[in-house]
Residue frames relative to the residue before (quaternion, step in Angstrom):
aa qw qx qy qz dx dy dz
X 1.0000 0.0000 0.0000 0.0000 0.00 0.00 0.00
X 0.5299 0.6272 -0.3055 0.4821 3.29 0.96 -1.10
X 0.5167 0.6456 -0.2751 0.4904 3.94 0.73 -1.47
X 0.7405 0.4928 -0.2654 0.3721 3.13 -0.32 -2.14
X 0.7989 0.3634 -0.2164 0.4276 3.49 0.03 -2.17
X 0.7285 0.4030 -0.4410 0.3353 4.02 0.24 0.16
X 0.5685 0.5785 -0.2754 0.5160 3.14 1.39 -0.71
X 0.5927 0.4256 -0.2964 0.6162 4.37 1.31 -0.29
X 0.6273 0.5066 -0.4233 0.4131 3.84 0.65 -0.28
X 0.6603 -0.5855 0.4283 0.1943 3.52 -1.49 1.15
X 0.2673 -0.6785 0.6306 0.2657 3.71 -0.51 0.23
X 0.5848 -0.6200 0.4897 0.1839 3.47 -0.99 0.60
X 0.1397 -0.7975 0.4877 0.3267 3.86 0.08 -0.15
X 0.6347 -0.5392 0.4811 0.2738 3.14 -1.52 1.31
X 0.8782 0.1921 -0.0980 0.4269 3.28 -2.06 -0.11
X 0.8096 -0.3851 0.3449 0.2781 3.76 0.15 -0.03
X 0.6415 0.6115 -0.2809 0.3684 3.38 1.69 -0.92
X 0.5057 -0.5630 0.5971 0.2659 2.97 -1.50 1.26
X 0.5483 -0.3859 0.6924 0.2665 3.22 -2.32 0.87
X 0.5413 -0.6584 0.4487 0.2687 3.05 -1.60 0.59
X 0.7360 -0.0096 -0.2644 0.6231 3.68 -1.44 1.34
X 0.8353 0.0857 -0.5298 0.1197 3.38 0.02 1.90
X 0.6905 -0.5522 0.0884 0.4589 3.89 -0.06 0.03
X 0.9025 -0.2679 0.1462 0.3037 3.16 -1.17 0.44
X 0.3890 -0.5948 0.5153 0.4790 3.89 -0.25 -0.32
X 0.5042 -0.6458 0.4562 0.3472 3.39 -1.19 0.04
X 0.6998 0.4772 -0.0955 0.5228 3.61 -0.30 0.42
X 0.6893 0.5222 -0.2399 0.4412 3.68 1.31 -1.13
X 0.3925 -0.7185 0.5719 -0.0515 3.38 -1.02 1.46
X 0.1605 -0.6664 0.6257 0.3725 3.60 -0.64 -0.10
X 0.2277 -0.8117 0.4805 0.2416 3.68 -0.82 0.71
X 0.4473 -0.7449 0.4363 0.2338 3.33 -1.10 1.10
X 0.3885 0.7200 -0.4838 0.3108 3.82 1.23 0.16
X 0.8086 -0.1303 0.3991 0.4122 3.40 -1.66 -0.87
X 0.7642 0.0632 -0.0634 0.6387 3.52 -0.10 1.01
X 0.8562 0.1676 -0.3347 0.3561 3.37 -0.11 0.12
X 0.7446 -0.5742 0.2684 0.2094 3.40 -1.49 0.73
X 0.1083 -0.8159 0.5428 0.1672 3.90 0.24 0.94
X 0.6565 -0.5454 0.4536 0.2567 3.14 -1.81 1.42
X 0.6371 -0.5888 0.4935 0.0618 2.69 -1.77 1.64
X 0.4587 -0.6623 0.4956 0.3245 3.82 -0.35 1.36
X 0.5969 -0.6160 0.4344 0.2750 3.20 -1.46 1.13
X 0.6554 -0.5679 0.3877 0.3124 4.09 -0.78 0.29
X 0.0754 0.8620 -0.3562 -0.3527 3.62 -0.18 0.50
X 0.8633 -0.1284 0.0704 0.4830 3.46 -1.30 -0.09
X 0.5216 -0.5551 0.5320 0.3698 3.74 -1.18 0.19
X 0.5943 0.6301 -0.2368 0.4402 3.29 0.91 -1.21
X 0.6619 0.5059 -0.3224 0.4495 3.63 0.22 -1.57
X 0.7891 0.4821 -0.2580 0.2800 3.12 0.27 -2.32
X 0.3449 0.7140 -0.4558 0.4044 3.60 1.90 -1.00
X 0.8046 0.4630 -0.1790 0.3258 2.98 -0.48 -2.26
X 0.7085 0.5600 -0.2958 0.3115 3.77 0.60 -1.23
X 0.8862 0.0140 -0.1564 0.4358 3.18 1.12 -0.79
X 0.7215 -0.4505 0.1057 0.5151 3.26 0.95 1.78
X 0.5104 0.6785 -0.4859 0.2076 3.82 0.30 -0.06
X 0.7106 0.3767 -0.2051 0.5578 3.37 1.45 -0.51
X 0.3726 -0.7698 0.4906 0.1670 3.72 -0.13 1.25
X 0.3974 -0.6819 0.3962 0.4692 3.68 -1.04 0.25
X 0.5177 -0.6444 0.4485 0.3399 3.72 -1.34 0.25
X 0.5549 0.3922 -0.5567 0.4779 3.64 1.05 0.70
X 0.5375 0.4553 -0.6065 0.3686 4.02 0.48 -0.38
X 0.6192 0.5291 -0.3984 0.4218 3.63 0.85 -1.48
X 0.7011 0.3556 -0.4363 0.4378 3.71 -0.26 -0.50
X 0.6907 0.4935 -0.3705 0.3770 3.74 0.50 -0.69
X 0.6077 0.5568 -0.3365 0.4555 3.29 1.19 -0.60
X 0.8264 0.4650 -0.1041 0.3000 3.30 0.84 -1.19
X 0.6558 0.4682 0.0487 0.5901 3.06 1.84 -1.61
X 0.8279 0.2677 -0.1436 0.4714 3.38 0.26 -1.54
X 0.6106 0.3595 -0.4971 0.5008 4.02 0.53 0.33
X 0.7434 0.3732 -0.4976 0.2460 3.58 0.08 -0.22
X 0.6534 0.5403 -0.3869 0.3625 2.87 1.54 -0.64
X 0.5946 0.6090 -0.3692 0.3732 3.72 0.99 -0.18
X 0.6164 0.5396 -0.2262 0.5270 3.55 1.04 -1.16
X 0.6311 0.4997 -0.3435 0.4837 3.81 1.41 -0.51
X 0.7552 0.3219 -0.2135 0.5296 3.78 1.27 -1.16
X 0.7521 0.2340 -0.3950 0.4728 3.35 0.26 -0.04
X 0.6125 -0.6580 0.2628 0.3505 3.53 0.41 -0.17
X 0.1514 0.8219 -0.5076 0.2096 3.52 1.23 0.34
X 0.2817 -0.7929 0.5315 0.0972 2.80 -1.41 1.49
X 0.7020 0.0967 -0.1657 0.6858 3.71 1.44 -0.45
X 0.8876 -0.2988 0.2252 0.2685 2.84 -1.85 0.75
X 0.7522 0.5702 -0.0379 0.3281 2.99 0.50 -2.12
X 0.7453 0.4800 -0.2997 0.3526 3.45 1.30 -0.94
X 0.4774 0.6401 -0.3410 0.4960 3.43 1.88 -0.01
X 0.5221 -0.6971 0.4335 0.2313 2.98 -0.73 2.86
X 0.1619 -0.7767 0.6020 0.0901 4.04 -1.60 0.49
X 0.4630 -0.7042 0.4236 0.3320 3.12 -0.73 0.19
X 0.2471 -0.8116 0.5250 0.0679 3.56 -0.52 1.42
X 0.7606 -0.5269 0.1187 0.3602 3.91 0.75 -0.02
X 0.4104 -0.7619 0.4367 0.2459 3.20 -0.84 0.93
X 0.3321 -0.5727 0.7322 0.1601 3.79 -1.74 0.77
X 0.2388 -0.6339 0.7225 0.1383 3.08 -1.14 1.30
X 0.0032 0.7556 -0.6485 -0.0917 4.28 -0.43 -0.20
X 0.0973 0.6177 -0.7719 0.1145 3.88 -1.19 1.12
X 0.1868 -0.7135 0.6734 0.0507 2.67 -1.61 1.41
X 0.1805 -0.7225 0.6673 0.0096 3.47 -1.14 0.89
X 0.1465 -0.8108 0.5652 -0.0404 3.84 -0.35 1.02
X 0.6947 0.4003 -0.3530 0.4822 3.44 1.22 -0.62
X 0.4932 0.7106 -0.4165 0.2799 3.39 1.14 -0.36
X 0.6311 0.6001 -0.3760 0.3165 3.66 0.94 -0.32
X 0.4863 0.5729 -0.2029 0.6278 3.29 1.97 -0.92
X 0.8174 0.0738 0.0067 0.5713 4.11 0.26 -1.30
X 0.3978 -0.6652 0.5759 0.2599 3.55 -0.95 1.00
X 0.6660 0.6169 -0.2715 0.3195 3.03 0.53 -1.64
X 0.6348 0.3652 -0.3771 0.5671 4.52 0.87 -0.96
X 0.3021 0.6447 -0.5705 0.4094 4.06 0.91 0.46
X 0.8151 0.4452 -0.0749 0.3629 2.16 -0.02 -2.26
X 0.5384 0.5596 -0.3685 0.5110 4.17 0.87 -0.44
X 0.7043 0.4373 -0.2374 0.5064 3.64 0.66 -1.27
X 0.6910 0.4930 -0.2684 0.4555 3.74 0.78 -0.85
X 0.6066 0.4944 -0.3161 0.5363 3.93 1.41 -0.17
X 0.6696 0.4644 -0.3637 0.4513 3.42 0.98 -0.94
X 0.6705 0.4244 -0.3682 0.4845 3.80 0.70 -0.99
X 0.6669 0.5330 -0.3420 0.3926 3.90 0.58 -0.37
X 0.6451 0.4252 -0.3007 0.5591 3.34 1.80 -0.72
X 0.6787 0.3664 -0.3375 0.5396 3.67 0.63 -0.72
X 0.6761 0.2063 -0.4066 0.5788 4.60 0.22 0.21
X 0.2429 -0.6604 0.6367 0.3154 3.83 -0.08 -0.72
X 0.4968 0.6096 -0.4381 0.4354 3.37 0.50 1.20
X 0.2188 -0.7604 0.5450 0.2772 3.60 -0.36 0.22
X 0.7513 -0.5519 0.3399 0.1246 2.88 -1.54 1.74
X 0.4049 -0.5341 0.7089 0.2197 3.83 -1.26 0.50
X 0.1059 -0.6123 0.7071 0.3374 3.90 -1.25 0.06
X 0.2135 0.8864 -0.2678 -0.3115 3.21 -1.00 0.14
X 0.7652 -0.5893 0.2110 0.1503 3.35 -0.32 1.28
X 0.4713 -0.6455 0.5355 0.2731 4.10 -0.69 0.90
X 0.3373 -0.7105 0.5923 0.1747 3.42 -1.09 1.62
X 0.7732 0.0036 -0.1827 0.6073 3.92 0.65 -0.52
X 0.6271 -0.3605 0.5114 0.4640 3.53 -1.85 -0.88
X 0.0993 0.6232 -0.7519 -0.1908 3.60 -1.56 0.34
X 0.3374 -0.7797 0.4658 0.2475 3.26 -1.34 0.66
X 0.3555 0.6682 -0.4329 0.4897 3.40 1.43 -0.07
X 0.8454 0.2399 -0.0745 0.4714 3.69 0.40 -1.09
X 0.4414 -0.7216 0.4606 0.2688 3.89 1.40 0.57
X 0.6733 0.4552 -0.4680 0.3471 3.29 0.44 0.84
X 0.4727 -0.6807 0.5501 0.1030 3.14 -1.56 1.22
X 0.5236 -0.5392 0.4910 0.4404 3.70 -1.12 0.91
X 0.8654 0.3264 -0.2150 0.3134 3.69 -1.58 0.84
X 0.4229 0.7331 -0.3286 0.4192 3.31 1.98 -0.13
X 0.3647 -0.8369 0.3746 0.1623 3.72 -0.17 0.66
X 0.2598 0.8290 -0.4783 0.1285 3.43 -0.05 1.55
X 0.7702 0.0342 -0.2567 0.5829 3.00 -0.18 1.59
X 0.3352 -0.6595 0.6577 0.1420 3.10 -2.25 -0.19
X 0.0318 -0.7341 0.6764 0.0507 3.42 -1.54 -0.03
X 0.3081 -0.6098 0.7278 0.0599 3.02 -1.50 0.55
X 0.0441 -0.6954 0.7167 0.0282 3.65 -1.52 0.64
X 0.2960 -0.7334 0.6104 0.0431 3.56 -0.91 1.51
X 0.0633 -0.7004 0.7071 -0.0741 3.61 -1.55 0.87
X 0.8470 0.2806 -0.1992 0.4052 3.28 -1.06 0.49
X 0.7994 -0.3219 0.1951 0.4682 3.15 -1.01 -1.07
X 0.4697 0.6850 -0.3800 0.4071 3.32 1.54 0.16
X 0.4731 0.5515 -0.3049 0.6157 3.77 1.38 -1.05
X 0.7579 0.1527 -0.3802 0.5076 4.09 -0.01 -0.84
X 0.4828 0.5832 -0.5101 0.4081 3.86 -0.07 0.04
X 0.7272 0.2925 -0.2800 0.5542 3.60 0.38 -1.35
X 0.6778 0.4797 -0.4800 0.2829 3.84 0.33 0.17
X 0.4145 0.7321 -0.4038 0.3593 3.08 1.62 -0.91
X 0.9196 0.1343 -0.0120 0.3690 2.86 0.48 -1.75
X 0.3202 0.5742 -0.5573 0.5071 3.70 1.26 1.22
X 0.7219 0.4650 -0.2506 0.4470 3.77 0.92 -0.70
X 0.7922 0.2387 -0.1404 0.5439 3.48 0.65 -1.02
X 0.8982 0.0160 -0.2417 0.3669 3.81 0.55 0.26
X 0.4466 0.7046 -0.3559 0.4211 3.42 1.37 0.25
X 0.7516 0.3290 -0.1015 0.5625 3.38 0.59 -1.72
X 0.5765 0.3575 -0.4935 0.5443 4.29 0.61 -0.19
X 0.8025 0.4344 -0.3538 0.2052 3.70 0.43 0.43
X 0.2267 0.8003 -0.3037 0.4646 2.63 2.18 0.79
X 0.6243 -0.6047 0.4245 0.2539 3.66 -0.81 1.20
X 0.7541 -0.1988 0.1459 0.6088 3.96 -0.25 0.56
X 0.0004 0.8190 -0.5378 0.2002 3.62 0.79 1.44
X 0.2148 0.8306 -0.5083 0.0753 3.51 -0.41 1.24
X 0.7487 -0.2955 0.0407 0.5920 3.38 1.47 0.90
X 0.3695 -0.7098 0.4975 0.3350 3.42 -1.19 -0.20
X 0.6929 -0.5664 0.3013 0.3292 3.21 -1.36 1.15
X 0.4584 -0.7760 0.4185 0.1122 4.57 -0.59 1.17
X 0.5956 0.6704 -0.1327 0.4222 2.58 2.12 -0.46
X 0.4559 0.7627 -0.1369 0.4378 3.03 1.55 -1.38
X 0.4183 0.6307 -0.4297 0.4926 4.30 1.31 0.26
X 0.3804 -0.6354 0.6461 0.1848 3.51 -1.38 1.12
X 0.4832 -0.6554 0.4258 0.3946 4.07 0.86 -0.44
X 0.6646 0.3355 -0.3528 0.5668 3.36 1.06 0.21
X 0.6340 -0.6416 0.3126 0.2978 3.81 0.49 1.09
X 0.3025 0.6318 -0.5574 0.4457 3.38 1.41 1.75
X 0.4362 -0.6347 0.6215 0.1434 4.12 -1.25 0.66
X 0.0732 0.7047 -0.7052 0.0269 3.95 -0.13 0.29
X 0.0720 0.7462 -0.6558 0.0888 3.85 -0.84 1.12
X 0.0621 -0.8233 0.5629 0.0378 3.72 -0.84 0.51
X 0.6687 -0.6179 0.3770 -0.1698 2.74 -1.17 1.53
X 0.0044 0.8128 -0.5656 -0.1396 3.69 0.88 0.73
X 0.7565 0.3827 0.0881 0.5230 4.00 0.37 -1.53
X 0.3313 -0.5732 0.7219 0.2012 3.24 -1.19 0.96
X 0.8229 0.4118 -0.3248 0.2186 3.28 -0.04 -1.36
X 0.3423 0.7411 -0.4890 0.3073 4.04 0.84 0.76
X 0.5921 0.5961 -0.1747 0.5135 3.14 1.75 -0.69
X 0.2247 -0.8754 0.3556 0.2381 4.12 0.21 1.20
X 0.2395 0.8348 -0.3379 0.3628 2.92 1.76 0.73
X 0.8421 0.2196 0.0219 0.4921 3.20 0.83 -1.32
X 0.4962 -0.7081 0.4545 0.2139 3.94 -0.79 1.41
X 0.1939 -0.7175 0.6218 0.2469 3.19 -0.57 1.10
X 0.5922 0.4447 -0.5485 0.3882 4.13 -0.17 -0.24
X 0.6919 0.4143 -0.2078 0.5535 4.30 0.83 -0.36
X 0.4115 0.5440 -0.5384 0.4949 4.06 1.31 0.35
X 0.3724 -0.6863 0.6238 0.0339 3.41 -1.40 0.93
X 0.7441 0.0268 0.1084 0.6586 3.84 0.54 -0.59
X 0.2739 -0.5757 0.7462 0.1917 4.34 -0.77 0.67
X 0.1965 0.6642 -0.7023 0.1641 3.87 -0.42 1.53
X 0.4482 -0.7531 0.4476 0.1779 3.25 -1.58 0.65
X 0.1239 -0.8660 0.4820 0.0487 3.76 -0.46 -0.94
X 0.5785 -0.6958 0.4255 -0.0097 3.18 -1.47 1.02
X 0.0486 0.7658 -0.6171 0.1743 3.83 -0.03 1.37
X 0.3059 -0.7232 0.6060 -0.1275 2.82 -0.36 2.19
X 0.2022 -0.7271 0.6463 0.1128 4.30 -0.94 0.91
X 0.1587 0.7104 -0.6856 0.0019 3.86 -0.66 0.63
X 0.1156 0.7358 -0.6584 0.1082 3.09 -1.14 1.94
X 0.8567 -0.4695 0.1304 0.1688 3.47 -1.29 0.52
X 0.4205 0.8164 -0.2258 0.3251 2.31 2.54 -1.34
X 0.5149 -0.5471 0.6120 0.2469 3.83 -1.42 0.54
X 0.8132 0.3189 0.0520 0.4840 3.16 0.35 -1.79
X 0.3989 -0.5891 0.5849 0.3895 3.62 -1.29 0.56
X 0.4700 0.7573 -0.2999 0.3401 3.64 0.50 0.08
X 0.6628 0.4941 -0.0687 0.5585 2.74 1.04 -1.86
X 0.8717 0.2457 -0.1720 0.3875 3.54 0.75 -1.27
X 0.3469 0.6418 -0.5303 0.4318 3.43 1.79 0.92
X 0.7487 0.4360 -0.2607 0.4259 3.19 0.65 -1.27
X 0.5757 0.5422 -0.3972 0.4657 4.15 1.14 -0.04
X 0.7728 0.4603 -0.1783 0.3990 3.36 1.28 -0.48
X 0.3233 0.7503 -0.2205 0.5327 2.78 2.20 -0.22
X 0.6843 0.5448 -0.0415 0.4829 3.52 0.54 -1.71
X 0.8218 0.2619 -0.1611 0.4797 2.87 0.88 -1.25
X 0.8134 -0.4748 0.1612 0.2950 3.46 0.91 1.02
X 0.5767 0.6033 -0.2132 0.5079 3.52 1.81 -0.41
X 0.3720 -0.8520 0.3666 0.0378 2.98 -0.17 2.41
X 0.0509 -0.8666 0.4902 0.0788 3.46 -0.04 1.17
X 0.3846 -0.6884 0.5212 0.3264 4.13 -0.58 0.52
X 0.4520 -0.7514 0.3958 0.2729 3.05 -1.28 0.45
X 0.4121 -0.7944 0.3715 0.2471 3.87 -0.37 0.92
């Protein structure tokens, strides 16, 4: 008898799981040890997952597409689309001089530019020797990064709207600053304007070079593309 009445008793379910068509035990966890099954990483955002794998476009190409050609082809007079100058891509440039002496403040400068473009850095590297300045051809001073696509509008977004308003008595950038063949040269006192990057975990307050290459003929042409596109020039 004794037999009979253990062999007719229910087993209890393991780990928490409900019998089938009803609910859970009370109290039951799934355990994440040895043998048991370890919770399932929480979903991320819609947004992010957008951004991560390109489904969401940036909102400066969209405005340029939408906003900034008609309004150009209206002021300067453009007859097709196409002849309205674009922006073809930006050179980030950081120089690092001590880096030939210490690898390692490289390597600091090469995290910040990778954290502030999300791109990984170029090193790049002395074409000859100067002896005045102790450097040997191939010695590694500095890096750079070159943006395309929708990465180049992203990093303007946010060189225009939250980088540069965080500039110390920030009252525009200098109109002058044009190579004559419709290129932007802008410098960069401070990485750390960018909310990208922790100031209590900055090693050295280094600056840096964000070079504009657009289509434009004229420096004219590519004032008035950069204009549009949101880049707060002072008046001379």
């Amino acid at each position: 008898m004794a037999d009979e009445s253990k062999a007719s008793k229910p087993k209890a379910p393991q780990g928490g799981k409900a019998p089938q068509g009803g609910k859970a035990a009370p109290g039951g966890k799934p355990r994440g040890g040895k043998g048991g099954a370890a919770a399932a990483p929480a979903a991320a955002p819609v947004a992010t997952r957008a951004r991560v794998t390109g489904d969401v476009p940036p909102r400066l190409r969209d405005r340029f597409r939408t906003a900034v050609i008609p309004a150009l082809m209206k002021e300067r007079g453009y007859t097709n689309p196409f002849q309205v100058p674009r922006l073809e891509k930006i050179v980030i440039n950081m120089g690092v001089g001590e880096g030939k002496e210490n690898p390692k403040i490289l390597d600091f400068a090469t995290a910040d530019l990778q954290t502030i473009t999300g791109q990984k850095p170029v090193i790049t590297r002395a074409k000859k020797s100067i002896a005045n300045f102790k450097l040997r051809e191939n010695v590694p001073i500095g890096c750079k990064v070159t943006l395309r696509g929708a990465r180049m509008y992203e990093f303007l977004d946010r060189l225009v709207n939250i980088a540069l308003p965080r500039v110390r008595d920030f009252k525009g950038v200098a109109p002058k600053a044009f190579d004559g063949r419709g290129n932007y040269a802008l410098g960069l006192k401070e990485q750390v304007i960018f909310p990208e990057i922790v100031y209590d975990k900055v090693d050295k307050v280094r600056g840096m070079d964000v070079v504009m290459v657009t289509s434009a003929r004229t420096d004219e042409e590519a004032k008035a593309l950069l204009t549009h596109l949101g880049v707060p020039f002072r008046e001379s």
